[in-house]
N, C-alpha and C positions, 0 to 999 in steps of 0.2 A: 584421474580416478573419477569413477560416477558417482553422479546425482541421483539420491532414491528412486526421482520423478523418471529416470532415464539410464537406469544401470545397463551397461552393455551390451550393445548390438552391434554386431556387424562386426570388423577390426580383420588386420591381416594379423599369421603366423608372429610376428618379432610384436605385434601393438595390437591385442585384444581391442585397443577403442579406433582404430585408425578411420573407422569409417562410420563412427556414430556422429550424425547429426544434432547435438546438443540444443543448441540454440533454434534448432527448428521444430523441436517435440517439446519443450516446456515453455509456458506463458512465464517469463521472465519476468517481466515487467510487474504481472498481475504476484507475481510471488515474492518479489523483491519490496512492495506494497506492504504487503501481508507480515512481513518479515524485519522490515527497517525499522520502527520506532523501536523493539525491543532491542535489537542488534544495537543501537545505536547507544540506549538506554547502557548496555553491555558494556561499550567501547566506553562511555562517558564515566563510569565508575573503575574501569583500569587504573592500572599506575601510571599507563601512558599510553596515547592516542596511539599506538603500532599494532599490526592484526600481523599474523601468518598463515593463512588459509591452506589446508592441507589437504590434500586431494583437490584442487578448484575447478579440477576440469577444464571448461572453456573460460572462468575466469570471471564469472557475470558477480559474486559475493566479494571479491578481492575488487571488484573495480569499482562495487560497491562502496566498499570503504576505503578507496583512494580517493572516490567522489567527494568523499567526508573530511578529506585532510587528513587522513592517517597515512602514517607510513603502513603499506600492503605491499605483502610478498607472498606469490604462490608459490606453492612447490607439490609437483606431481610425476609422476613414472611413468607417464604416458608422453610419448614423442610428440605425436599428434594432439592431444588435448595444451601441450605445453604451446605449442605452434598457432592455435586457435587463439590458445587466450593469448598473446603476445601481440591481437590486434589492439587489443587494452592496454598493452604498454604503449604502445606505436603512440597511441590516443594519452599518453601521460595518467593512467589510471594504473598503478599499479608495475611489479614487476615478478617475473613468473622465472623458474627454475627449474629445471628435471634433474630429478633425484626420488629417492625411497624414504616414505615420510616416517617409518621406523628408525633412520638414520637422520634425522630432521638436523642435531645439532651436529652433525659431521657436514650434514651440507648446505649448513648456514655458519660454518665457522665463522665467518669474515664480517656477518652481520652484527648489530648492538643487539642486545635482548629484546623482547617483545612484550607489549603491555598485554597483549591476548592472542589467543590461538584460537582458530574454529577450524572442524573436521565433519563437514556437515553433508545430510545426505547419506547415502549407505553406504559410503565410504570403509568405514569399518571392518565389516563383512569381508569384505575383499580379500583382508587379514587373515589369512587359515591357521598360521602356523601355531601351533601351542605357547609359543614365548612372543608371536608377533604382538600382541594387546601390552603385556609389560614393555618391551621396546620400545612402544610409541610413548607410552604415559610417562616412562624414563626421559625420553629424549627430548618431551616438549617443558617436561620439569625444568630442561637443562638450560633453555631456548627462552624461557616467562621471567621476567625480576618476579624478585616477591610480592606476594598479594596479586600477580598475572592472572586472568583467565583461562581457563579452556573449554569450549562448549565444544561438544560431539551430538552428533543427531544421529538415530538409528531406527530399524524398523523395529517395531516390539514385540522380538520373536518369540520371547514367553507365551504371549498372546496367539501371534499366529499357532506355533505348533500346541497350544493345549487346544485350541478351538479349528483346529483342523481344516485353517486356511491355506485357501488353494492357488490364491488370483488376488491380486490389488484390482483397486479401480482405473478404468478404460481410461486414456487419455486420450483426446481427438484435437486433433491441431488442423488448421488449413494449407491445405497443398493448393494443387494448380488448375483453376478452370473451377471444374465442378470435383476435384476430387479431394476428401480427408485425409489424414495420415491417424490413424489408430495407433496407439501402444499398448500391447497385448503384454503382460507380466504373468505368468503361471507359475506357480513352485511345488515341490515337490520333499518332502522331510527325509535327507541321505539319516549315514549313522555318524556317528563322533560325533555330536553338536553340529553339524552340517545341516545345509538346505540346499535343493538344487535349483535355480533359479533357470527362467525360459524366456527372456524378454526376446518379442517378437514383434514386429514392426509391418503394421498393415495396411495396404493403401487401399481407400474406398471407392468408388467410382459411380455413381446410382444410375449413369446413362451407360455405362459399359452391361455388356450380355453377361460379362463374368467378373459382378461387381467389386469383390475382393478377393486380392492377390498378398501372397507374403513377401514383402520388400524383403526381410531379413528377419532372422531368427538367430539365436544363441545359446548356446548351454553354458552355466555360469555354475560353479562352485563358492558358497557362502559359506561364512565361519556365522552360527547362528548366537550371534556374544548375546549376553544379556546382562539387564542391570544391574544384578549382581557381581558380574563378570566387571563387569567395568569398575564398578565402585571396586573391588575389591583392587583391582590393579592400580586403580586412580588412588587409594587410600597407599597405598604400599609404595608409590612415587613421591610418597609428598604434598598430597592436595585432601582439602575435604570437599565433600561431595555432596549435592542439591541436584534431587532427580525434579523433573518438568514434564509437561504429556506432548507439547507442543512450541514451535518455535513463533509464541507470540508470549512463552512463559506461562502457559498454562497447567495448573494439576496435573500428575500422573497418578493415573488411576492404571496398575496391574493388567486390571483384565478389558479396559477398553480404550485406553489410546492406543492411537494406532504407533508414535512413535516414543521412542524413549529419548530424551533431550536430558543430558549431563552437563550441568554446570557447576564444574569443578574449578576450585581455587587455591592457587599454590600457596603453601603455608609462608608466613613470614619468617620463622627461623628456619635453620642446615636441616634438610632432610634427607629422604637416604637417596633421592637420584644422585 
């Protein structure tokens, strides 16, 4: 599943991601910087050094915290993204699984519980179904010992759709020679709680006569959750809930982060997951 920085481009018919570049459109490094003393802060306060990263994509946040000594396991629906990150395994960071992360503890039977769960990035979204948001918050209830973590990271589409946001910001990554790779994100406000997402993949050229060309484009369908939405389902699994604006642990402020960051925790007694 995608990463905010990089929701879905490209992908054949059977694998919407089969052909997005992950690792080559996001500063990994510079984000995983940015990102690791709080994660880490995160992990050291679980009941136990174990993550299961949901949706991981190409796997850079699970290998992450296999780097750390924790037991990591990803699990994502995507053929291809599972196949990427399994260069992380190869490398002893980590181990990856395909499967539907609404079904998380069907497809980690065999696993021991986990000290924390992260579903980071716009992962979420992806989600349309009207029972899809209770399914997850059920299933990772089922998946965390008590006192587990779960942090979810989202775009803060309250935000977006009251201020009639239309575009994230441009990402410019180095390609080859003299040329950039652009990431173009556009959206569009469907109905139901819906967005329509347009991630578009640009490649720059300054010595070419016809400097930019579109590598790839996409029409994506978003379930537009909000954190209401989430709390609400997160409280009804079993966890209390601590909204954040950003994933270094910062405020959430309503109307100008740009993401909504849920750091929810399983209660210590029998709850109704």
């Amino acid at each position: 599943m995608p990463d905010n920085d990089s929701s879905g481009v490209g992908g054949g018919p059977g694998d919407p991601y089969s052909r997005v570049e992950y690792r080559r459109l996001i500063a990994w490094g510079d984000r995983i910087r940015r990102e690791g003393p709080w994660l880490l802060a995160l992990l050291d306060g679980a009941p136990e050094r174990s993550v299961v990263d949901l949706g991981p994509g190409t796997g850079e946040h699970t290998a992450f915290f296999a780097d750390q000594g924790a037991r990591a396991v990803g699990v994502d629906a995507s053929e291809s993204m599972v196949e990427a990150a399994r260069e992380h395994e190869a490398a002893g960071l980590g181990r990856f699984v395909l499967g539907d992360i609404r079904n998380a503890d069907a497809v980690l039977v065999d696993e021991p519980p986990f000290g924390m769960a992260v579903c980071l990035g716009n992962v979420v979204p992806h989600l349309t179904g009207e029972d899809d948001l209770e399914s997850l918050s059920r299933a990772v209830a089922r998946i965390l010992l008590p006192g587990g973590r779960f942090l979810i990271q989202l775009l803060n589409y309250d935000r977006i759709l009251s201020q009639g946001i239309r575009h994230l910001p441009l990402n410019f990554r180095p390609g080859e020679a003299e040329e950039e790779i652009v990431f173009l994100r556009l959206m569009k406000p469907a109905s139901d709680g819906r967005v329509l997402f347009f991630p578009t993949t640009l490649s720059l050229d300054p010595t070419s006569d016809e400097p930019v060309a579109v590598s790839g484009s996409k029409r994506v369908e978003l379930r537009a959750w909000t954190a209401e939405d989430l709390t609400t389902s997160l409280e009804g699994a079993g966890f209390t809930v601590d909204l954040r604006g950003d994933m270094m642990g910062g405020a959430f402020h309503p109307e100008s982060s740009n993401d909504v960051v849920v750091l929810a925790t399983r209660k210590t007694s029998k709850g109704p997951a």
